[in-house]
N, C-alpha and C positions, 0 to 999 in steps of 0.2 A: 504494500500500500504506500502512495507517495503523495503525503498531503500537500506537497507543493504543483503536483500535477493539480487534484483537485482547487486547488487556491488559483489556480491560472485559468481554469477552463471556467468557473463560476466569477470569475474577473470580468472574462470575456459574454458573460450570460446579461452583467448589469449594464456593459456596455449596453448590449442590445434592446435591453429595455429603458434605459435611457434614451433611444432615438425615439421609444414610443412615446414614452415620458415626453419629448419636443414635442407632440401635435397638442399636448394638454396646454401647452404656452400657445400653443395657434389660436387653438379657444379659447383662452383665457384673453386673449388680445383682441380676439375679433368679438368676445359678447362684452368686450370693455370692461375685462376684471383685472385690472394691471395690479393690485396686490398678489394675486393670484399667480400671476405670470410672474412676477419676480420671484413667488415660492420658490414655482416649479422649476425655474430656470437655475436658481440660487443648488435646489438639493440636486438636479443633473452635473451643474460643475463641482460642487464637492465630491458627488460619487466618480466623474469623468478623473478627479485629481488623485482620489486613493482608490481607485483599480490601475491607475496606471502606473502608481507606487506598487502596488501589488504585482503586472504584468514585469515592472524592471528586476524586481527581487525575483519575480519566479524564473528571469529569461532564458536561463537554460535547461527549462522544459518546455522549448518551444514547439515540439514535435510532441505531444504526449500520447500515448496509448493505453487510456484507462483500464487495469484490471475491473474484474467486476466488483471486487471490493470499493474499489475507488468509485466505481459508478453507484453503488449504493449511497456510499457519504456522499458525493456529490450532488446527487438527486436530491436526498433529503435536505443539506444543507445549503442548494440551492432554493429549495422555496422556503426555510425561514429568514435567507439573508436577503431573499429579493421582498417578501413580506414585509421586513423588516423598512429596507427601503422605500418601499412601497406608501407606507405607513405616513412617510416625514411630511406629505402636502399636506393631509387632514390633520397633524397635528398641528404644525408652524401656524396654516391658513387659520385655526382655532373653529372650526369645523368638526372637530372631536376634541374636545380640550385635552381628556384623558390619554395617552399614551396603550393604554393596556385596552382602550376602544376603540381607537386610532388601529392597533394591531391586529385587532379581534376582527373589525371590517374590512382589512385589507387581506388576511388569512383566508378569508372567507369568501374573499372576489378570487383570488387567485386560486382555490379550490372549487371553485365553480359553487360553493353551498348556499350564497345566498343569506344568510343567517347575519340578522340586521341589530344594530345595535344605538339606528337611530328613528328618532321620533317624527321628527318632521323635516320628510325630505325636500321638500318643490320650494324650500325658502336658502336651501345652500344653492352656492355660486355653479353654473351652469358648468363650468371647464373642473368643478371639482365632482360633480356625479357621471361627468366624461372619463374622468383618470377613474374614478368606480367602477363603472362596469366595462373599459378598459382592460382593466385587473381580469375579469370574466374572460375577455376576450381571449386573451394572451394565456390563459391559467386553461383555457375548454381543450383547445388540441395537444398543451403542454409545454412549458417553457423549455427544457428540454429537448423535447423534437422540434423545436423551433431550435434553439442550439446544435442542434445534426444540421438539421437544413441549412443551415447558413455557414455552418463554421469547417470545412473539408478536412481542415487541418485535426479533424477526430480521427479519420481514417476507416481502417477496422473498429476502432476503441467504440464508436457510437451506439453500433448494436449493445454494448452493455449498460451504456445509459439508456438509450431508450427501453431494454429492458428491466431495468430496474424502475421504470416509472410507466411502462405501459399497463394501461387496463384490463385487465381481463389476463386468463391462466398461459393464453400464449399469445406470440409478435405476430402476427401476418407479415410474411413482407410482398408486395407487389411488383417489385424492380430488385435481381439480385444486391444492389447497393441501398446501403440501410439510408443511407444520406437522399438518396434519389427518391424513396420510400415519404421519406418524411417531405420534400419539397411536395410531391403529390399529393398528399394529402393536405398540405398545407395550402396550394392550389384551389384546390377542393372547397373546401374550409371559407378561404376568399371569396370564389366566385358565388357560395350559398351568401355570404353576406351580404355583396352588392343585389343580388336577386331580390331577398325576402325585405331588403331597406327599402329601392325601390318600392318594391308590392306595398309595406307598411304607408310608405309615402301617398300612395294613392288611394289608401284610407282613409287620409285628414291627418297622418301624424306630421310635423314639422321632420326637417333632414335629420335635424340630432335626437329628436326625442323616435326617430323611426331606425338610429346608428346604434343609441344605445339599448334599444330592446331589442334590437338584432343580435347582439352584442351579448343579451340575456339568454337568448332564446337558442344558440348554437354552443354556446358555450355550456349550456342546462344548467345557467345560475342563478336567474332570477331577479338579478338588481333592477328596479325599475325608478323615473326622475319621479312615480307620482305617489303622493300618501296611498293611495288605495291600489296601488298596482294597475294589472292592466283593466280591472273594473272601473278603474275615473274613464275611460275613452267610452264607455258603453258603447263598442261598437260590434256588432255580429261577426261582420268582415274582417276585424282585425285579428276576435278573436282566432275564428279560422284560419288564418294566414298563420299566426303563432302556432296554432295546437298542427297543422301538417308541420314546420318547421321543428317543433316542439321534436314530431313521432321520427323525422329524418334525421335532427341532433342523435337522438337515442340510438340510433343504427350505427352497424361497424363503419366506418368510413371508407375502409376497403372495399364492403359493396358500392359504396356508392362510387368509387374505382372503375370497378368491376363492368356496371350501368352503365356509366360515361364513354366504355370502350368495350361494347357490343357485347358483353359477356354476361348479358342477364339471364340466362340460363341458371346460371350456379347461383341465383339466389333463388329460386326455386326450389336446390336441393339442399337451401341452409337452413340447418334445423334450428340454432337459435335462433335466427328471422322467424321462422313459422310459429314459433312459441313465443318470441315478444309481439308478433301483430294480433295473436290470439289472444293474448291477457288483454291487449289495449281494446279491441272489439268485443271480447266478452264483458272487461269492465265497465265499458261505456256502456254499451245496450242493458247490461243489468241496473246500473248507476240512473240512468235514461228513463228507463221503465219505471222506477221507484219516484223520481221527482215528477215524471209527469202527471203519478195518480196521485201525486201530494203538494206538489208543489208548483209546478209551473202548468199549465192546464194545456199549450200548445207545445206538441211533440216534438217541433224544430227544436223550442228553446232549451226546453232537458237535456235533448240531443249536446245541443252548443255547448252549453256549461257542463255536460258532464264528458263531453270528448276534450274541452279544455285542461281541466282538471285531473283526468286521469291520466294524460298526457304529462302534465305539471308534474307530476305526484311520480309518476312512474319513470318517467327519463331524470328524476329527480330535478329539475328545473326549478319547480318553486315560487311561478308564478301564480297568482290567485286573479280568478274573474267572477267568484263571487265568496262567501262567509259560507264555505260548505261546514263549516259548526254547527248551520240553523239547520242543517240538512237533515233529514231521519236519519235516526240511530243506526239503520244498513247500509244505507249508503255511506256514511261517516266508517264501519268496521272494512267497506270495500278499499276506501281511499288509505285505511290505515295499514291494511293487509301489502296493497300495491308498494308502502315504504320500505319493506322487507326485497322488492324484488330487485328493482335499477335498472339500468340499460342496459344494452349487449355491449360483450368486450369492445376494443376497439372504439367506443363511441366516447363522447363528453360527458357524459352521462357515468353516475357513481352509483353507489349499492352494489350488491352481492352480485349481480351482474346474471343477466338470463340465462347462460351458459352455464353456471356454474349448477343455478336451482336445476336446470334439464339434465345436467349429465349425475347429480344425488337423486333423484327420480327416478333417472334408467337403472342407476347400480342401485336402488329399493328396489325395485321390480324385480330384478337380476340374484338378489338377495333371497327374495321369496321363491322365485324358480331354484335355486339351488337345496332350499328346503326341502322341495317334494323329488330334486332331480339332483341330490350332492356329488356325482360323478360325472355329472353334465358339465359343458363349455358355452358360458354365454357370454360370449365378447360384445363389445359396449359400445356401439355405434353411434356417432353423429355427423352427420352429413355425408355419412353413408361411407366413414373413414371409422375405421376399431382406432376408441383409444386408449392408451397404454394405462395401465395400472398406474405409474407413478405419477401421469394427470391426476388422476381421480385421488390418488392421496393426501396431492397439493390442495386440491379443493377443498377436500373434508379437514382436513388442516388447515386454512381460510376459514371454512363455514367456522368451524369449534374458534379460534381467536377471535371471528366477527363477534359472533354471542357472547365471545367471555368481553371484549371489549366495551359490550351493547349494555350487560349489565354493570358494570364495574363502575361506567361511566353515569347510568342511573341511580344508582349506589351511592356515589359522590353529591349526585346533584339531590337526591333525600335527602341524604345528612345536611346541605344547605338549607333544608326548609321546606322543600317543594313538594307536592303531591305526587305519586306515584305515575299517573298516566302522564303528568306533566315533562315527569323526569323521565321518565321513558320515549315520550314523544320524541325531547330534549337531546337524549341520547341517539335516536333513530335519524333523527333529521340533522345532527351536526358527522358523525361517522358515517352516514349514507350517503353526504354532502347536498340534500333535500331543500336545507331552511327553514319553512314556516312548516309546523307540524300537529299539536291538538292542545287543547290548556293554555298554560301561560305559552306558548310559543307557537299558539294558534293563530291562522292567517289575518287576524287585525291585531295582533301583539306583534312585539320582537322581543330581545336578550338583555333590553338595558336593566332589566329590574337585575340581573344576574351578579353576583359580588366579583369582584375583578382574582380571585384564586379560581372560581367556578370558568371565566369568560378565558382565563390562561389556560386550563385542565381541557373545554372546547375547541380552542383555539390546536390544542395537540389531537385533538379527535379527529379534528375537520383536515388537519394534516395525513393521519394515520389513513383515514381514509379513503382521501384521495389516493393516495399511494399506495392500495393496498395492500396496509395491515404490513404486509413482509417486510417489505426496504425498510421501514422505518423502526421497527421492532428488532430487526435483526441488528443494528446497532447497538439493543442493550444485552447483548449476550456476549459473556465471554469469548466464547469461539471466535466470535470476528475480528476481536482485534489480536488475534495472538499469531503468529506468522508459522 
């Protein structure tokens, strides 16, 4: 392990987010927030000054090729020092006074979780809810694979960063060069933005209030410029425009690869696809059915709000288009079930991830045939590839850490004070990387009532989770640092 490899390559990570950081002076100049612009220009040249003290001291690792060790600490300590970073405009601009809040919403953008710790949003400075869900932006595909993509000088080394911070139990790659892998997708990624900003545009949203919900909505984060999320627009059409964007964030990005270069075929024989568009259509028609005999009397609108919502809830996104609270009590257990599942590998989108619940499924099923047939051979198929036993072990080791983490972390937030379903919410929607979830952290609450030891212990949640669980855990175990 060579920590000065890892110090050189996350040098080079805040550079690059420092050039995003520039467009936040754009706006800040052009809605006339010149305090603002000076923040953000003032924390870009101290960070521009000490990474490039950093890059002199490291310069003779200019060639590095991260073990995977190194790609572990680097991932991880690549989003608490860009978070960190992150952090200095809502502090300085006094937009978060607190520091430990300051850290906890920018943790939170750059985890794609959404989990808000402010009151009232639509009266802070325009270029500062821009660098917010910004944060979204850049945190949905991975700061990271934005690092492979841009920086060559990783080499081979890349693949081990990106797999230390990819989603889901394995990498796709689409191009033998991991480098090439990530500019595609990241391609990808672009062009859905400009599309759905457009579309929102022609909704009635203004350019940046339609950049930065694009911004939410690809990245499955959630930040939104309005108190009431995407319910202040009350608009049918936008909703829809979000909740398809919403169900396409959620998907691998690799199919959408795939699509774009005449190979839809093989999502036909993707079994994850077929089992996350079945949870979204079953939940919505069930969810649908239940508001229409109770609550909304015309079938469209059920329809609306509850394909929004499950959408939200299930790519973990986190946007709300109505107080599904007031909802009936099954509909409310449906949306609470869907926080358990998440997206498919590969996506923006956090939680236990579709893949993983299909392939603990197939080996129960596999489990019970072995009961009546224990001499039998039932190999474990999905997408019509056998997969290997030590997938399925990584999983089931995922699942057991997600749960132990899910309680441990509800655990914590009891002993604060809090109500059981609250804390558990609490727990599901910051480790799922979700956001707004039931009780005190229900979609017209957020986190500020939370005491600043509670919003740090989150703040590592919202991390662990993004990251799934391993990179970041495996840090605290002796084995890893010993050579």
């Amino acid at each position: 392990m060579n920590p000065k490899i890892v110090l050189r390559i996350i040098s080079y990570l805040l550079l690059i987010v420092c050039v995003f950081m520039l467009t936040a002076v754009v706006v800040a100049i052009f809605f006339n927030e010149l305090e603002e612009a000076k923040i953000f220009a003032a924390v870009v040249g101290v960070t521009v000054f000490i990474v490039g003290s950093f890059l002199f001291w490291t310069r003779s690792s200019s060639q590095p090729h991260p073990s995977f060790k190194d790609g572990f600490l680097f991932v991880t300590g690549s989003w608490v020092i860009v978070a960190l970073f992150g952090a200095l405009p809502f502090y300085f601009s006094g937009a978060i006074p607190s520091f430990c809040d300051a850290y906890f919403e920018t943790i939170s953008g750059f985890t794609t979780t959404g989990a808000s710790i402010l009151t009232e949003i639509q009266s802070l400075p325009r270029s500062i809810l821009y660098w917010r869900s910004l944060t979204h932006w850049l945190g949905g595909m991975g700061i990271v694979v934005l690092t492979v993509a841009i920086l060559p000088l990783l080499g081979v080394g890349g693949l081990q960063l990106v797999k230390a911070e990819a989603p889901g139990p394995t990498v796709d790659k689409i191009t033998p060069r991991i480098a090439e892998t990530a500019k595609y997708l990241w391609y990808i990624y672009l062009g859905m933005t400009v599309v759905e900003t457009l579309l929102l545009m022609c909704g009635g949203m203004d350019f940046l209030d339609s950049l930065i919900h694009t911004f939410g909505t690809l990245a499955t984060g959630g930040f939104s410029t309005k108190n009431g999320s995407i319910e202040h627009f009350n608009s049918a059409y936008i909703d829809w425009v979000i909740t398809f964007f919403m169900v396409a964030a959620g998907m691998n990005f690799v199919l959408h690869f795939r699509l774009l270069t005449g190979q839809g075929r093989s999502l036909l024989k993707n079994s994850e696809l077929k089992a996350y568009l079945l949870i979204f259509v079953t939940a919505t028609l069930m969810i649908a059915w239940i508001l229409n005999l109770q609550v909304y009397p015309a079938f469209k609108d059920a329809l609306r709000y509850s394909a929004f919502q499950v959408a939200s809830i299930l790519t973990t996104t986190g946007f709300v288009s109505d107080n599904y609270e007031a909802w009936p009590h099954v509909a409310q257990a449906i949306l609470f079930l869907l926080m358990f599942v998440g997206g498919c590998s590969g996506s923006t989108g956090g939680g236990i991830k579709v893949i993983r619940l299909v392939t603990l499924f197939k080996q129960a099923i596999n489990e019970m045939k072995y009961l009546i047939h224990p001499k039998a051979i039932f190999p474990l198929r999905l997408s019509g590839r056998v997969v290997s036993k030590n997938i399925v072990y990584a999983i089931s080791g995922f699942f057991f850490l997600y749960i132990t983490i899910l309680l441990l972390v509800t655990l914590a937030v009891c002993l604060s004070g809090v109500d059981l379903l609250s804390a558990l919410a609490t727990a599901l929607a910051t480790v799922g990387n979700i956001g707004p979830g039931f009780g005190l952290v229900g979609p017209t609450k957020n986190y500020a009532h939370f005491a600043d030891p509670i919003k740090w212990l989150l703040s590592f949640a919202m991390l662990a989770g993004r990251l799934e669980l391993y990179t970041v855990l495996v840090l605290f175990t002796p084995i890893f640092w010993k050579r």
